[in-house]
BALOBA-1460 file (C-alpha; in Angstrom, 3 decimals):
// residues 363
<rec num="1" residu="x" x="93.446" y="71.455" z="75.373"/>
<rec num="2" residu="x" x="94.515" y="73.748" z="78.330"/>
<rec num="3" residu="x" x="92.169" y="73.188" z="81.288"/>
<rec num="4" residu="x" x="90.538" y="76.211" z="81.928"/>
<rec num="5" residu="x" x="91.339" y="77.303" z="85.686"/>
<rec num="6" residu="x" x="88.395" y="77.991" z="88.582"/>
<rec num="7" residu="x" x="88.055" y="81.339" z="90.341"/>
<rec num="8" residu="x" x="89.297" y="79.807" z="93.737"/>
<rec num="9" residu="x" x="92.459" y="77.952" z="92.082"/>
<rec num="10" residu="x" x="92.651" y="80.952" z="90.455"/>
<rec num="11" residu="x" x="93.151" y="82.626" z="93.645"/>
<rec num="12" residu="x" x="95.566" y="80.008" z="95.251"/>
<rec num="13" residu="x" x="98.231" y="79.526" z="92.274"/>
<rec num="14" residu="x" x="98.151" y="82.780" z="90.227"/>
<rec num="15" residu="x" x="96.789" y="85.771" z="92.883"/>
<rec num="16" residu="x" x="98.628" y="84.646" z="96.474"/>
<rec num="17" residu="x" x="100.934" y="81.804" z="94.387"/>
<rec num="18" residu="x" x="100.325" y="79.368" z="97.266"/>
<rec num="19" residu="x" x="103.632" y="76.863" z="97.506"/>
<rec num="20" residu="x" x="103.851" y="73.339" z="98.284"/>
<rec num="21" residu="x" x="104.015" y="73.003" z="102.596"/>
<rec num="22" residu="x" x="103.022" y="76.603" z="103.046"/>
<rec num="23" residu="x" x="100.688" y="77.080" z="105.969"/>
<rec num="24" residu="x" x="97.331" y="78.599" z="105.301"/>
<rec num="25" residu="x" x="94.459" y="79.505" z="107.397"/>
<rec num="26" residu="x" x="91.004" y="80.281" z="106.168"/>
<rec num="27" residu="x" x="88.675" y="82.390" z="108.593"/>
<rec num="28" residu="x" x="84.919" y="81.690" z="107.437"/>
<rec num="29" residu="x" x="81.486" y="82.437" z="108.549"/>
<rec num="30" residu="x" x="78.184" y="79.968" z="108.013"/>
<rec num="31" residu="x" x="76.467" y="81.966" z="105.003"/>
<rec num="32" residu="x" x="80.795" y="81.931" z="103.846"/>
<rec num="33" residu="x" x="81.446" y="78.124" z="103.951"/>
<rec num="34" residu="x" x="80.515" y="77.114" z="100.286"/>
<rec num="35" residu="x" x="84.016" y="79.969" z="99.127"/>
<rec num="36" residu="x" x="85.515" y="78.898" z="102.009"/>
<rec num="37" residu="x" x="85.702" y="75.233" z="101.147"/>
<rec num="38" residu="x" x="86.596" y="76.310" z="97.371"/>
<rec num="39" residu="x" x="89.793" y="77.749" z="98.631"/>
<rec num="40" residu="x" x="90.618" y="75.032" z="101.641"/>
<rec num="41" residu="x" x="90.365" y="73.038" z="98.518"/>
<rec num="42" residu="x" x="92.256" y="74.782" z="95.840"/>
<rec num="43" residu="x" x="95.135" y="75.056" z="98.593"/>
<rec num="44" residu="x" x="94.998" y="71.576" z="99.462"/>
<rec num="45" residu="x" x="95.391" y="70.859" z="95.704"/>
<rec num="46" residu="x" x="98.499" y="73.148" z="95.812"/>
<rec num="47" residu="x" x="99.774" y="71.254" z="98.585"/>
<rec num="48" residu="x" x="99.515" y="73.836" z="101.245"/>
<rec num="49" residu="x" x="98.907" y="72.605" z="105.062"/>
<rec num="50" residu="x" x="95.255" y="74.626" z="105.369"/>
<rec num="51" residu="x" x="92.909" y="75.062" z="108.026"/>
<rec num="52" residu="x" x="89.889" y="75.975" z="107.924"/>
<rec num="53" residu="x" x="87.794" y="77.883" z="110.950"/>
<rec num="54" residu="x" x="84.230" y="79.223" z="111.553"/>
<rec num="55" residu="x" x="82.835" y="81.777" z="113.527"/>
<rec num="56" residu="x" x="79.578" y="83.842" z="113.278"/>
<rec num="57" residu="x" x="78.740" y="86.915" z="111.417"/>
<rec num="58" residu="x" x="80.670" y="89.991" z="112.649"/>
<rec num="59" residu="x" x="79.658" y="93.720" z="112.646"/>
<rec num="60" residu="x" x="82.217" y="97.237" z="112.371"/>
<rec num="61" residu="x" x="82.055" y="97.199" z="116.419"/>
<rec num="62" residu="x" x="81.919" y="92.857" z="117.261"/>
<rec num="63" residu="x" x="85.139" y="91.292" z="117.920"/>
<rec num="64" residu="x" x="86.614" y="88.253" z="116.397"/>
<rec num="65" residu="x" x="86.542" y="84.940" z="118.693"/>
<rec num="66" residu="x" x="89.492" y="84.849" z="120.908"/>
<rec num="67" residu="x" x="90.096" y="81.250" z="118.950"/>
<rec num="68" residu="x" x="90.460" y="83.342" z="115.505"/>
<rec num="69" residu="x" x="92.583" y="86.084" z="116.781"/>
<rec num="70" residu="x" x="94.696" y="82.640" z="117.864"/>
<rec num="71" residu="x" x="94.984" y="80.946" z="115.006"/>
<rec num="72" residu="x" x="95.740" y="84.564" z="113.265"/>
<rec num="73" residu="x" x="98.703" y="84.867" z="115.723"/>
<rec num="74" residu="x" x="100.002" y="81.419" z="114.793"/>
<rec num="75" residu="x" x="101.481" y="83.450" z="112.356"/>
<rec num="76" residu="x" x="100.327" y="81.093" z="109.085"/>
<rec num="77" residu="x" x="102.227" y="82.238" z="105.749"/>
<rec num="78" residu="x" x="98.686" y="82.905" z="103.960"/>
<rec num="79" residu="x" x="95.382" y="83.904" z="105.705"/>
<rec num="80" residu="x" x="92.202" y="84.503" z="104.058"/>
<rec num="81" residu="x" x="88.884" y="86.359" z="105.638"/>
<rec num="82" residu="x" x="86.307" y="85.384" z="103.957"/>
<rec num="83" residu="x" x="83.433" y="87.033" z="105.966"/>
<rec num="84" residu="x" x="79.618" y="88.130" z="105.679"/>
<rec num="85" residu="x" x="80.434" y="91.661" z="106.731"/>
<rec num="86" residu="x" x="83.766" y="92.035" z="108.893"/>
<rec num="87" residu="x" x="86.812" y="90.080" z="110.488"/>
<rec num="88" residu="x" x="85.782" y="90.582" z="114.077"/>
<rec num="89" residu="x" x="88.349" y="93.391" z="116.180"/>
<rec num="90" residu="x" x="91.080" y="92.629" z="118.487"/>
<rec num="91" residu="x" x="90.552" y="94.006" z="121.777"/>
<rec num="92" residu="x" x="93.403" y="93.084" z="123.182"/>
<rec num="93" residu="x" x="95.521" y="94.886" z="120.755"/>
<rec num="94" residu="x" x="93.283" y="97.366" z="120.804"/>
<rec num="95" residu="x" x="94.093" y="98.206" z="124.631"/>
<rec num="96" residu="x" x="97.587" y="97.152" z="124.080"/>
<rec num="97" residu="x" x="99.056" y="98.045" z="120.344"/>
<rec num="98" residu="x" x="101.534" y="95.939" z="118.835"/>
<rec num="99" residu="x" x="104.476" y="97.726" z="117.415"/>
<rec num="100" residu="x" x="106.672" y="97.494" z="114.524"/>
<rec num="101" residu="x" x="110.366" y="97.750" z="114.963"/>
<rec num="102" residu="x" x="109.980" y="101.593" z="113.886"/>
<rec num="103" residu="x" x="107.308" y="101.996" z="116.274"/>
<rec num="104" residu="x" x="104.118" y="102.286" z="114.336"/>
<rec num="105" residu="x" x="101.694" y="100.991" z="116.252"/>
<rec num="106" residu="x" x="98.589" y="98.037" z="115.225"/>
<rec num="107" residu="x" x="95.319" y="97.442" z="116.799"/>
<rec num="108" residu="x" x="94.838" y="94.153" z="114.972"/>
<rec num="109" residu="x" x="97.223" y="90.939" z="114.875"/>
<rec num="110" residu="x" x="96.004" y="90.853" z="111.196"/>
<rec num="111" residu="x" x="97.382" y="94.284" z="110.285"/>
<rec num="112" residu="x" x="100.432" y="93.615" z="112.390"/>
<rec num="113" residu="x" x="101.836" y="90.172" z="110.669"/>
<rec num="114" residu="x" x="100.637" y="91.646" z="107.501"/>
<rec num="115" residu="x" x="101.833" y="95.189" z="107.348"/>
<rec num="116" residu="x" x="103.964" y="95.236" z="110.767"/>
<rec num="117" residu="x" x="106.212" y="92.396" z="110.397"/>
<rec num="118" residu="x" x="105.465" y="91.936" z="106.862"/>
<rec num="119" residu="x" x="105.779" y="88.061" z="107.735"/>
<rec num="120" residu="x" x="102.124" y="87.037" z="106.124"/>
<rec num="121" residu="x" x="99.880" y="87.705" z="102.712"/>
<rec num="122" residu="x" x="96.512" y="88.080" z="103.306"/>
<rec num="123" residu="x" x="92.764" y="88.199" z="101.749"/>
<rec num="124" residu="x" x="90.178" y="89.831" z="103.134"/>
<rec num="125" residu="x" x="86.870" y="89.415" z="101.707"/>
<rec num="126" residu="x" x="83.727" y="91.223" z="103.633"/>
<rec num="127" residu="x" x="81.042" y="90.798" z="102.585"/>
<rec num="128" residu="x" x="81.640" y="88.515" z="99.232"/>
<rec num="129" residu="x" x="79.324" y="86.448" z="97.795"/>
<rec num="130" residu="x" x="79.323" y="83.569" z="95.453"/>
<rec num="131" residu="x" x="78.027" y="85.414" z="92.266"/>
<rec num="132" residu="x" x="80.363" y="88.116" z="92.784"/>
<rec num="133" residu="x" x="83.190" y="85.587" z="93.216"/>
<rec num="134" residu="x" x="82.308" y="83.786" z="89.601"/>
<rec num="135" residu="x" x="82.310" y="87.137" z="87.879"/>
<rec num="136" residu="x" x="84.987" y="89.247" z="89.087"/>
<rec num="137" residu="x" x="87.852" y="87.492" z="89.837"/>
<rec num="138" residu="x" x="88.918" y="85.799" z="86.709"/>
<rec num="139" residu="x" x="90.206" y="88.587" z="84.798"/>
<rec num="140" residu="x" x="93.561" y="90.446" z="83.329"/>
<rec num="141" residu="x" x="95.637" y="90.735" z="86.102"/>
<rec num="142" residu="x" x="98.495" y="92.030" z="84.056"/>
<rec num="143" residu="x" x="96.142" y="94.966" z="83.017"/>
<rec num="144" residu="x" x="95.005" y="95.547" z="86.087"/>
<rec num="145" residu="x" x="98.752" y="95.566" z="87.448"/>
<rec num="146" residu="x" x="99.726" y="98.127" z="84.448"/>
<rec num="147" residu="x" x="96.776" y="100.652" z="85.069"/>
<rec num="148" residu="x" x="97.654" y="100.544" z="89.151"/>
<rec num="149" residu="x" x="101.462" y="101.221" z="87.919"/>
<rec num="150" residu="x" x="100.629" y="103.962" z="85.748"/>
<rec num="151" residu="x" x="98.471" y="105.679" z="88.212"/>
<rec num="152" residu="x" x="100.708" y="105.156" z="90.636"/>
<rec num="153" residu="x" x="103.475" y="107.075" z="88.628"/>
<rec num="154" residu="x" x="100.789" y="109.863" z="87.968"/>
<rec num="155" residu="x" x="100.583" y="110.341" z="91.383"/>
<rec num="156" residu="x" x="103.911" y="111.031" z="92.746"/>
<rec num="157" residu="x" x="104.723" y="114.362" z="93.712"/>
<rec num="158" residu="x" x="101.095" y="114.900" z="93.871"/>
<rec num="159" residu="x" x="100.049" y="117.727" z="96.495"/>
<rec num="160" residu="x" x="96.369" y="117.539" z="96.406"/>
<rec num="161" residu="x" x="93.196" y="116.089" z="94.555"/>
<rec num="162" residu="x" x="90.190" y="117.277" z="93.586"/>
<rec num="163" residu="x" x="87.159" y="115.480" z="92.902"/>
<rec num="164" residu="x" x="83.902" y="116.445" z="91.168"/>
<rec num="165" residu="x" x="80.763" y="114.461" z="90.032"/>
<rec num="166" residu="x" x="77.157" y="115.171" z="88.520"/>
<rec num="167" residu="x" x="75.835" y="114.104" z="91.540"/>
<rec num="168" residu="x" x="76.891" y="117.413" z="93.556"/>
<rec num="169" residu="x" x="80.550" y="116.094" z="95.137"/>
<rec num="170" residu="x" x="82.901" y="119.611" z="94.870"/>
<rec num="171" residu="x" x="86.225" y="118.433" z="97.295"/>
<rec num="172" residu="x" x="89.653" y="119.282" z="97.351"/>
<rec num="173" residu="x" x="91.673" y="116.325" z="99.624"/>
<rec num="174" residu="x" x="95.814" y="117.263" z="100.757"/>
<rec num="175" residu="x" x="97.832" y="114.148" z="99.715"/>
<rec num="176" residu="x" x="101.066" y="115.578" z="100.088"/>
<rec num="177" residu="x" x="103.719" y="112.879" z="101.110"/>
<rec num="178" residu="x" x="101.145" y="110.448" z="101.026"/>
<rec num="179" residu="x" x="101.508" y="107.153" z="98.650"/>
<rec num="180" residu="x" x="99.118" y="105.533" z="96.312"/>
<rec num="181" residu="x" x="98.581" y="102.150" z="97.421"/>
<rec num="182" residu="x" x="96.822" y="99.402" z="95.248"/>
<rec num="183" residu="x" x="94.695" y="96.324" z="95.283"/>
<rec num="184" residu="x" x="96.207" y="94.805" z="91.913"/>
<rec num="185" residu="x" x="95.643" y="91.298" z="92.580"/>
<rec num="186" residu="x" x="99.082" y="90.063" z="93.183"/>
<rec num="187" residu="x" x="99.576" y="88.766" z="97.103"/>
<rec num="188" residu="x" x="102.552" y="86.633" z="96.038"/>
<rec num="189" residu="x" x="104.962" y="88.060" z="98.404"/>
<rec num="190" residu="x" x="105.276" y="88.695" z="102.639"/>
<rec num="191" residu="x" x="103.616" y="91.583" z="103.436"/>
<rec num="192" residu="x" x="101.488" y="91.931" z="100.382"/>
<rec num="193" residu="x" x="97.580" y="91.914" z="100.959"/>
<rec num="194" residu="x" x="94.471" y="93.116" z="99.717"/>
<rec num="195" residu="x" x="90.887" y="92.448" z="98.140"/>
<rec num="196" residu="x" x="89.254" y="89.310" z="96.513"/>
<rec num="197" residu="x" x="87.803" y="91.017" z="93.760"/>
<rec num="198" residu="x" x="90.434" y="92.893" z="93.146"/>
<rec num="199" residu="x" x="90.940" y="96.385" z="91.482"/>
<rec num="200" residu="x" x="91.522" y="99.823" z="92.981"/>
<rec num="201" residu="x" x="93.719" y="102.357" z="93.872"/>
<rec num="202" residu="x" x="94.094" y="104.227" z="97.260"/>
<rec num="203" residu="x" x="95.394" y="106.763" z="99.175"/>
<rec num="204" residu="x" x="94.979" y="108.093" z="102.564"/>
<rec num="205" residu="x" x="94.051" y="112.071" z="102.695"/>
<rec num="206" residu="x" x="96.583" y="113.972" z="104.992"/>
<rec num="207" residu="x" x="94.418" y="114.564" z="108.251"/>
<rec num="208" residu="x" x="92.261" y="117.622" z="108.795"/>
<rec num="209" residu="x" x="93.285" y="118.811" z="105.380"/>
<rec num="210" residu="x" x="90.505" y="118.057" z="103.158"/>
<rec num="211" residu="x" x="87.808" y="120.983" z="102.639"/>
<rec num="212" residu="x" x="84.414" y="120.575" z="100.067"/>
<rec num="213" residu="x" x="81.414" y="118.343" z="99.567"/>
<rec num="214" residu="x" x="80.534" y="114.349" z="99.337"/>
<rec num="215" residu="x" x="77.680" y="113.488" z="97.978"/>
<rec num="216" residu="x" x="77.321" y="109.529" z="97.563"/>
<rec num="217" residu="x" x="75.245" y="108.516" z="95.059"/>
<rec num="218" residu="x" x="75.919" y="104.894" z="94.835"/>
<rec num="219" residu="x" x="76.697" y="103.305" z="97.582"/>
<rec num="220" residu="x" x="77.362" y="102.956" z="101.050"/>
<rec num="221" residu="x" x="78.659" y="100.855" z="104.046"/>
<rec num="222" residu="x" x="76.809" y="101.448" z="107.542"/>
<rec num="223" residu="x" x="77.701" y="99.361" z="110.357"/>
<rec num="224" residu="x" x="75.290" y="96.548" z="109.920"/>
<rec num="225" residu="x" x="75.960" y="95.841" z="106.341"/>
<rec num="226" residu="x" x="76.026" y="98.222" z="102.880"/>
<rec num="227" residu="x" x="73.059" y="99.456" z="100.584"/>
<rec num="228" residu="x" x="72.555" y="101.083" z="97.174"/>
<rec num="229" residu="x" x="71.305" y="104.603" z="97.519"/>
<rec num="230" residu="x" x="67.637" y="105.095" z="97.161"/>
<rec num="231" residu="x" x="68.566" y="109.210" z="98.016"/>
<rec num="232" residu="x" x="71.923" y="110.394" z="97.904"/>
<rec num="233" residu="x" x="73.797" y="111.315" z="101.127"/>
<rec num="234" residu="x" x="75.430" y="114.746" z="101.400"/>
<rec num="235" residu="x" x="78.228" y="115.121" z="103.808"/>
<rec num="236" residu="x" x="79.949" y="118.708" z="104.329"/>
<rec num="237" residu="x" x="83.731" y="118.231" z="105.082"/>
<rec num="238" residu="x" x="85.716" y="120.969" z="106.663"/>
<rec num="239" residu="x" x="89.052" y="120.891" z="107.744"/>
<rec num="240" residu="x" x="89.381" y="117.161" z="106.864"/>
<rec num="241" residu="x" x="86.317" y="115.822" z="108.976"/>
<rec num="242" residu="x" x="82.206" y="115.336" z="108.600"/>
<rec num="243" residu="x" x="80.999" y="118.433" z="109.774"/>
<rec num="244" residu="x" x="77.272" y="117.535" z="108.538"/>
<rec num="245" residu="x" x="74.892" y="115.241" z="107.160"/>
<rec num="246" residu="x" x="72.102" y="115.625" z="104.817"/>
<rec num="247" residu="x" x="69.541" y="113.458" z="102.506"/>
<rec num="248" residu="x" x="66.788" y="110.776" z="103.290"/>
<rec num="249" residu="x" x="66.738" y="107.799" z="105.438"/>
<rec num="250" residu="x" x="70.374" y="106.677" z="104.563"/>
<rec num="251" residu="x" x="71.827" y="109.600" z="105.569"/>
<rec num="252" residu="x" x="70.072" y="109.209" z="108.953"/>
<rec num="253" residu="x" x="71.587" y="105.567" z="109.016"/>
<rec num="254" residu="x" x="75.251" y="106.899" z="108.240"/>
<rec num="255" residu="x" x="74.536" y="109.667" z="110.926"/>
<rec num="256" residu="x" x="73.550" y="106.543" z="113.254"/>
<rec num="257" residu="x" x="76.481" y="105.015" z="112.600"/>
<rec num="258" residu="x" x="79.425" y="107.310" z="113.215"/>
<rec num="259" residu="x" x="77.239" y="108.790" z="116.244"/>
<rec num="260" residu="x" x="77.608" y="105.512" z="117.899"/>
<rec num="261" residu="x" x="81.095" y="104.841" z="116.970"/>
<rec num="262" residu="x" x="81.839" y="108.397" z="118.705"/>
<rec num="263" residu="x" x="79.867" y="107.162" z="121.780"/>
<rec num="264" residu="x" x="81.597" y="103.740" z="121.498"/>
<rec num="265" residu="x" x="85.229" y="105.480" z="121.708"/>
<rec num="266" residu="x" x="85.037" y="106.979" z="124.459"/>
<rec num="267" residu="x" x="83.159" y="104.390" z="126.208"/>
<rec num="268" residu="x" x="86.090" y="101.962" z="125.477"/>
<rec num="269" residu="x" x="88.702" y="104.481" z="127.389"/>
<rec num="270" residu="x" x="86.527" y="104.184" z="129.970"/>
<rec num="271" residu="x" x="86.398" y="100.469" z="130.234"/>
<rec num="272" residu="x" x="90.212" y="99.896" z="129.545"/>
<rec num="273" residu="x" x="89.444" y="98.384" z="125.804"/>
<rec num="274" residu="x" x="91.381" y="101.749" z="124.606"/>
<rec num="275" residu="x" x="94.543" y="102.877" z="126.144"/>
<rec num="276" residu="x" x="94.108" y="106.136" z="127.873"/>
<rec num="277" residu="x" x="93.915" y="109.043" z="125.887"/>
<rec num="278" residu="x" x="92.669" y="107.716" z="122.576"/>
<rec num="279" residu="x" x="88.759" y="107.636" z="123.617"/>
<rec num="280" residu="x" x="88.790" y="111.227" z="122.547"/>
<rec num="281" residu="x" x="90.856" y="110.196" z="119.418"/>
<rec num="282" residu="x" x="88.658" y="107.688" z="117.916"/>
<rec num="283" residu="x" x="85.655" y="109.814" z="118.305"/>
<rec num="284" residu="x" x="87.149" y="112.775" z="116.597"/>
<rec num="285" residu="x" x="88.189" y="110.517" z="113.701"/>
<rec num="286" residu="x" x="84.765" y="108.696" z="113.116"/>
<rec num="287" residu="x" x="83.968" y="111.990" z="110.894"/>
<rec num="288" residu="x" x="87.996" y="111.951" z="109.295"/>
<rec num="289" residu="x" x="88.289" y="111.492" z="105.597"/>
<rec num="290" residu="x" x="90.221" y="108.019" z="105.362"/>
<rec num="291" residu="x" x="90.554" y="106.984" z="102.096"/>
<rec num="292" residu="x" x="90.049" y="108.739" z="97.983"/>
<rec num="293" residu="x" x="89.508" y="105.398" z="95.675"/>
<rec num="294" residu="x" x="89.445" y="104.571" z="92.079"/>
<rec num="295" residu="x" x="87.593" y="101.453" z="91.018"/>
<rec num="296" residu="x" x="89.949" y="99.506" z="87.921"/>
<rec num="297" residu="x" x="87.912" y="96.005" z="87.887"/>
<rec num="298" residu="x" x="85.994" y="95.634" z="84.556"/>
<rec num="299" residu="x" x="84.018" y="93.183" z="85.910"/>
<rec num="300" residu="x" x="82.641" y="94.604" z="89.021"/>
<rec num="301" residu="x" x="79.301" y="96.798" z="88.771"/>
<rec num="302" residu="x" x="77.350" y="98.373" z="91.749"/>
<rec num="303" residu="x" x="74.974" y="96.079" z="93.444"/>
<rec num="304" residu="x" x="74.837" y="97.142" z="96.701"/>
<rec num="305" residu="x" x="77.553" y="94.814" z="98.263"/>
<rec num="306" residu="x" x="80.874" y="97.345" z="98.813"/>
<rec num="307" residu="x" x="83.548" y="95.118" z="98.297"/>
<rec num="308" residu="x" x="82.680" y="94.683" z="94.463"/>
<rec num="309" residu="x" x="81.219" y="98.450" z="94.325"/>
<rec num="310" residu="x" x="84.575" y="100.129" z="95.504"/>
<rec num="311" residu="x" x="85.939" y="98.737" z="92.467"/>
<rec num="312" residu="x" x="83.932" y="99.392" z="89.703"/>
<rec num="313" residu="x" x="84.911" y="100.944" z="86.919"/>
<rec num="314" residu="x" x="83.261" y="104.983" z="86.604"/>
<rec num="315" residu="x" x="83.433" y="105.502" z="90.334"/>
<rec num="316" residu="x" x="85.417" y="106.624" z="92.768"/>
<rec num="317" residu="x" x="84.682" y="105.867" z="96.921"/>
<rec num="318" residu="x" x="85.404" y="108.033" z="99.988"/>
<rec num="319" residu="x" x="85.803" y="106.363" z="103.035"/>
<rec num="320" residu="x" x="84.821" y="108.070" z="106.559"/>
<rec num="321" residu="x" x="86.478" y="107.098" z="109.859"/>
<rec num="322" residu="x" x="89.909" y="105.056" z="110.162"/>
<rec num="323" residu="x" x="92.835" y="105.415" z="107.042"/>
<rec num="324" residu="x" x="95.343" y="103.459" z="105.848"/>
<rec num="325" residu="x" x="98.642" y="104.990" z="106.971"/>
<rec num="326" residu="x" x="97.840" y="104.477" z="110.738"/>
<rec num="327" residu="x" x="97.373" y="108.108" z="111.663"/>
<rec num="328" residu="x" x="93.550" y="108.267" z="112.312"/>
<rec num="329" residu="x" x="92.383" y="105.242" z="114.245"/>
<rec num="330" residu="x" x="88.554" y="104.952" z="114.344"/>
<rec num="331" residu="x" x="86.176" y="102.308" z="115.095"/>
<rec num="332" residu="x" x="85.358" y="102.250" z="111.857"/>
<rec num="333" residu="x" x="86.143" y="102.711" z="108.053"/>
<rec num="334" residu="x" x="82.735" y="103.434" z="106.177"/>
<rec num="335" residu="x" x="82.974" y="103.192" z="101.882"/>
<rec num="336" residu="x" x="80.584" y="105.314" z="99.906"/>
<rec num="337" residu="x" x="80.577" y="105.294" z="96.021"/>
<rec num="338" residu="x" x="80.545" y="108.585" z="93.839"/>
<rec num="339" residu="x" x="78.827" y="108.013" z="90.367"/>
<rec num="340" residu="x" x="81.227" y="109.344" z="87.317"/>
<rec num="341" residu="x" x="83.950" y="111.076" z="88.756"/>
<rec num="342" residu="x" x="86.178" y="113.907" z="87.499"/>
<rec num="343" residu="x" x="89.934" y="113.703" z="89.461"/>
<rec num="344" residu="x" x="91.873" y="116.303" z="88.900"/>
<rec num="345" residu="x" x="95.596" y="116.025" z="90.644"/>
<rec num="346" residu="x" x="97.448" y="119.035" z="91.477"/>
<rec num="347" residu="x" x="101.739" y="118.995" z="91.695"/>
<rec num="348" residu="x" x="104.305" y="120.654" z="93.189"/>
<rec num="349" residu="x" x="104.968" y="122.831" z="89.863"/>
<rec num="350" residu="x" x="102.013" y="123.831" z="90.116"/>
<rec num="351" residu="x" x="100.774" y="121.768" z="86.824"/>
<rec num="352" residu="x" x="97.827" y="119.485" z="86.912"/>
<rec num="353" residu="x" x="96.483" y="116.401" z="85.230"/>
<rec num="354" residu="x" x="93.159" y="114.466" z="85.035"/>
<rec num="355" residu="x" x="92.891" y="110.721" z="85.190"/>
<rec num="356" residu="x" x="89.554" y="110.659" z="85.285"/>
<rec num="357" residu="x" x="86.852" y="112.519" z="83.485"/>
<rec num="358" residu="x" x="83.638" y="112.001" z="83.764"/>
<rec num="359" residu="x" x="84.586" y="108.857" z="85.097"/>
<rec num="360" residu="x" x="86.548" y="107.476" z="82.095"/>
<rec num="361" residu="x" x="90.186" y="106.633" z="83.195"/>
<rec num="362" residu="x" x="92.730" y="108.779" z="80.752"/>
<rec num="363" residu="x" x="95.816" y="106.734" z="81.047"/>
């Protein structure tokens, strides 16, 4: 009888394919440690040379202990995050990018080995929790890979999206010469990174080019942690940022929020933890459109905890503040859920297609 596999080894052999004498470093928080020790586990199991280190709780705008950001820049061939709510930032890199041989540049040793050098596979979990770790990550990774494929191939040559819900959300968001990315649940190879649960698509709106409405009805990340939506929040968007902000008590936390990443920004220039010039650019880009999402896990529903709400099925996120192609940095990167989207992608030709309707995916 075939021994049926846990989530964690699940994770180590079969999602990041963990190899005998590979190097792997797990970055954990207290209310963390019972996942954390799963995987220093699992990896051990796999033969892996793992280590294992603690720090507190971080928020969008704490950094990471200079002893994380250390062990990070050890350079280990797998590193996981599994924290309450964030990694922690670099500050040093934050004053002082790193850059990739073509240039780009990376406010976070994390992003850099990962997506700069390509010379590590990450996880990042924030905010995960041990329920949501049992049900969501031991499912069909080979249908998840073929639905991020296929949407990946409807999207090429795509110009622009538009998104509507029952809830109110009316946008149209400029993708041209953008790619989809995906969270598909295979880290196997350098460079490769992404969610634990898996199951999403992304892609990064061209900025100052996106022009409608938001509402989010589901869901939301403010910089202390996320909530289900007791009132939806409205947010206007012109010309690809926030222009205003409308509903009940959440939408006076998410105004909160980007208000003091703004203030942060350019308080940063001033102190030398931003290089001179970009206080002015992260504040403008706490109100950019950063990221369109599709939820593809079957097993994640919305409970008010962002990392499994992003990728439930019948929804779709927007995120506000920093994107994904490293064109908008920001002090932060805010999710918010839309209920039962409609996506309509526009091409070149001029021809359209939907892949979703009424939040059903029509692969």
């Amino acid at each position: 009888m075939k021994k049926e596999i846990t989530p964690a080894q699940n994770v180590i052999k079969n999602v990041c394919k963990v190899k005998k004498d590979e190097r792997v470093l797990i970055i954990a928080n207290p209310k963390t440690s019972v996942l954390a020790e799963k995987l220093y586990e699992a990896s051990n199991e796999a033969g892996a040379h793992t280590s294992l280190i603690y720090q507190n709780a971080k928020t969008s705008f704490d950094n990471a202990e200079k002893e994380v950001l250390a062990a990070i820049g050890s350079n280990p061939d797998v590193c996981f995050s599994i924290s309450e709510i964030k990694l922690g930032k670099d500050p040093e890199a934050a004053a002082n990018p790193y850059k990739s041989e073509s240039g780009e540049p990376f406010t976070h040793i994390f992003d850099y080995l990962l997506e700069g050098k390509k010379s590590m596979r990450a996880v990042w979990t924030p905010g995960i929790t041990e329920d949501m770790f049992e049900r969501t990550v031991n499912i069909d990774y080979k249908e998840l890979s073929d639905r991020c494929k296929k949407l990946g191939e409807l999207f090429t040559n795509v110009v622009s999206v538009q998104v509507s819900a029952p809830g109110g959300t009316n946008i149209t968001v400029s993708v041209f010469g953008r790619s989809l990315m995906n969270d598909d649940g295979d880290f196997s190879a350098p460079g490769t990174g992404g969610n634990i649960p898996a199951g999403e698509v992304f892609i990064s709106p061209l900025v100052g080019k996106s022009e409608g409405t938001i509402v989010f009805d589901g869901s939301m990340t403010f910089s202390d942690g996320d909530s289900i939506l007791e009132t939806p929040i409205t947010c206007r968007v012109e010309k690809g940022y926030v222009s205003e902000i409308t509903g009940g008590v959440e939408a006076k936390r998410l105004l909160k929020t980007i208000t003091e990443a703004e203030n942060r920004s350019i308080d940063y220039e001033k102190q030398g933890k931003l290089p001179e010039g970009q206080g002015e650019v992260y504040r403008k880009n706490a109100r950019n459109i950063g990221e369109l999402g599709i939820g593809l896990n079957p097993a994640a529903r919305i409970t008010g905890n962002m990392l499994e709400d992003e990728k439930a099925f019948h929804t779709c996120h927007f995120a506000i503040g920093e994107n994904y192609d490293n064109d908008a940095p920001s002090l932060i990167h805010l999710d918010g859920v839309v209920r039962n989207p409609t996506i309509v992608l526009s091409y070149e030709d001029g021809s359209t297609r939907t892949v979703l309707q009424d939040g059903v995916l029509q692969l």
